[in-house]
C-alpha positions, 0 to 999 in steps of 0.5 A: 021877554023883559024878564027873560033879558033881565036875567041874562043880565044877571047871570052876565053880572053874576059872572064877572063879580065872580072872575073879580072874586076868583082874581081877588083871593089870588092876590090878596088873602092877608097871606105871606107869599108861599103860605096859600091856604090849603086843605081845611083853609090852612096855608099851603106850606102847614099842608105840606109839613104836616104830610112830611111829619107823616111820611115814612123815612124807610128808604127801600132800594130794588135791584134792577132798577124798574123797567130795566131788561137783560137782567141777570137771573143770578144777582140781579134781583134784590131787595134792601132797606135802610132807615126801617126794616122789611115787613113784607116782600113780594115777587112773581112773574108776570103772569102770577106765579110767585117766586120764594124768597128769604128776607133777612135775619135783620130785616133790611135786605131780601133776594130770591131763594133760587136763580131765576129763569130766563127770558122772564118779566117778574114785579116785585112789591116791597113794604117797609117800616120805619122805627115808628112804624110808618110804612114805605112802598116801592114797586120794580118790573124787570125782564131777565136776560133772554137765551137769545142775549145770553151764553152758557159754558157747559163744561167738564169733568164734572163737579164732585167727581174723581178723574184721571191725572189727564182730565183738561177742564173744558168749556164748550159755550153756546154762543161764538165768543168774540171778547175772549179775554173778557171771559176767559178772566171771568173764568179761573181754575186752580189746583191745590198742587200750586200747578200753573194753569193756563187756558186756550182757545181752540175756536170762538166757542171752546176753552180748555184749561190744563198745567204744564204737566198731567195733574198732581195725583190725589189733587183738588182742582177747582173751576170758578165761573163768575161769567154772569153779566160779562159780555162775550159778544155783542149783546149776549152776556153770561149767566153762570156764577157757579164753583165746581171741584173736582179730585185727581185720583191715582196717576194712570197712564196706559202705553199702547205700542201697535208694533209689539202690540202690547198695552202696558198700564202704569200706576203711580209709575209701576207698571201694573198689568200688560194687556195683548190689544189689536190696533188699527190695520195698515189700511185703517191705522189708530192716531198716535198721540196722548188721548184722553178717556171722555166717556165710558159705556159698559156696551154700545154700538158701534156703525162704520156708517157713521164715522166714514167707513162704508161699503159700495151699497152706502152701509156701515162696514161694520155695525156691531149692537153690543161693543162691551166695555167701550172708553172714549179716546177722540171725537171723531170715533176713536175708542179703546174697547172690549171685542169678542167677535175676533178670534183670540190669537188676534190680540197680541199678534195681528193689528185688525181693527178699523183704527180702534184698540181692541181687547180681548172679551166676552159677548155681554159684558158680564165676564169680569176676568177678561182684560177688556173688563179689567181695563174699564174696571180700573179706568176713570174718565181723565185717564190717560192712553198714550198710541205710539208706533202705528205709522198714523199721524198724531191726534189733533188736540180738539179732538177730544180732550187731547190738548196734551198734543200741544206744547206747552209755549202753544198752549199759552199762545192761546191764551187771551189773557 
């Protein structure tokens, strides 16, 4: 009992000459104030300038900043070094997949080598020397933009394609568009012609773009999107940064009077064949207007079912598998086509059709001498149609890309910019 209390006491003393000690040496050491003593008993302060004499002076930026979300799958990612050069440069998606990228010739900058996808959490690991070749790392994660928080405008004509003097350039975007002047100054199209080029909005989710006039005939047009990051509606932002041209080809524009029912079509102002056609019958007549060709098909089919014409039993009035040569004039169903299945003497005599134009042609589509093969033959998409005297009320300009219907002081009313 007496030993064990002996040690008790001990230990007791033991402990508080060691909390005296331990106050001791934070107070009095024969040290100036900063110069505590640290690894190896050498003063704090020695430490700290030994370690920075030590430390790379490579200065590595990465784009977006870590942790950032709605990044752009464009631009967003990049890597730059100064004070040093790139040594190595890793990117990969989240769950490992690497993604190639390309650092520079001088070493001091890296970005992706494709754009990147969206909705995607990527981590990015940098290495980087400085001149002598002490190393620096930094570390980023990032998320790109979501199809929820983004918008695309997909468009036409298309890139590197030859048109018609008539061809709009249209953009129908994905997402409603609440800032239109935000967007539609993201977006520019030019001609080589010197035309002026104006755009209008038909509804919150297109914008075309035409001059005053058809397009200049043999004429390069060039649409440039820089709408990556604009934000077009509250939260959602643009993805696309792209430059599209495309060329005018030769001017023409084809006249379809339903009275004399006759189609003339004009090159460069000469006229260069006359075509007998049947328009649309007094009950169904064909839209007046200038009209557009938007598409083409060498056969296709055509059900009255599906533009509203019906009989009692709720079945198209017509439906027909192999329309040859058929060209695209409205959305709503208006075509300039080949037809075969109505006697010859129609075509310049007797208007028959359900509000399209038809031209005289063969089952198949492999007689290249009829005038419904002829006319396909020698039409490009952006042609233009022009329907006069068929006692129909003129095309609406959305309907299909018929903006040519407008004048020009409404076309510019539409403009946001």
């Amino acid at each position: 009992m007496r030993d064990s209390r002996r040690r008790r006491g001990l230990k007791a003393a033991s402990a508080l000459l060691g909390g005296v000690l331990v106050l001791s040496a934070c107070s009095d050491g024969g040290s100036d104030a900063g110069e505590d003593p640290g690894a190896g008993g050498k003063p704090q302060a020695q430490v700290d300038k030994a370690a920075a004499e030590k430390t790379s002076e490579a200065k590595i930026a990465i784009t977006p900043k870590d942790g950032s979300d709605n990044a752009s799958i464009n631009n967003a990612a990049k890597v730059s070094v100064t004070d040093g050069t790139l040594t190595k440069v890793t990117m990969t998606t989240t769950d490992g997949k690497a993604v190639a990228g390309q650092i520079s010739a001088d070493r001091k900058s890296w970005k992706p080598d494709a754009q990147l996808e969206r909705a995607t959490a990527y981590k990015v690991a940098v290495t980087a020397a400085d001149g002598d070749g002490r190393p620096a790392h930094e570390n980023a994660s990032f998320t790109t933009v979501s199809p929820t928080n983004s918008f695309i405008g997909n468009f036409t004509p298309e890139d590197g394609s030859t048109v018609g003097v008539g061809m709009p350039v249209s953009l129908n975007f994905d997402k409603e568009i609440t800032d239109r002047k935000a967007v539609q100054q993201a977006v520019t199209v030019s001609s080589s012609s010197g035309e002026e080029v104006v755009g209008h909005w038909f509804n919150s989710k297109r914008l075309d773009f035409r001059p005053e006039k058809y397009w200049t005939e043999n004429s390069t047009v060039t649409l440039k999107l820089a709408l990556d990051g604009v934000e077009g509606s509250d939260g959602v932002y643009g993805v696309q940064q792209k430059t599209v041209t495309f060329t005018v080809g030769r001017n023409q524009v084809s006249v379809v009077d339903a009275k004399t029912k006759q189609m003339k079509v004009t090159q460069d102002g000469k006229v260069v064949r006359t075509i007998p056609i049947s328009a649309g019958a007094p009950t169904t007549k064909t839209y007046e207007g200038q009209m557009v060709i938007s598409e083409k098909f060498k056969e296709t089919r055509m059900n009255g079912a599906t533009v509203g014409f019906t009989d009692d039993d709720g079945k198209g009035e017509y439906d027909i598998a192999d329309v040859p040569h058929a060209m695209r004039l409205s959305t709503s169903g208006t075509f300039i086509h080949g037809n075969y299945w109505g006697a010859k003497s129609i075509f310049g005599s007797v208007n028959t059709s359900h509000g399209c134009i038809g031209l005289a042609d063969t089952k198949g589509a492999g007689d290249s001498g009829t005038p419904g093969a002829w006319f396909f033959t020698n039409s490009l998409l952006g042609d233009v149609v022009v329907v006069k005297n068929t006692g129909d009320k003129t095309i609406q300009p959305d309907n299909g890309l018929n903006g040519w219907n407008m004048d020009w002081a409404q076309w510019k009313a539409g403009s946001a910019v």
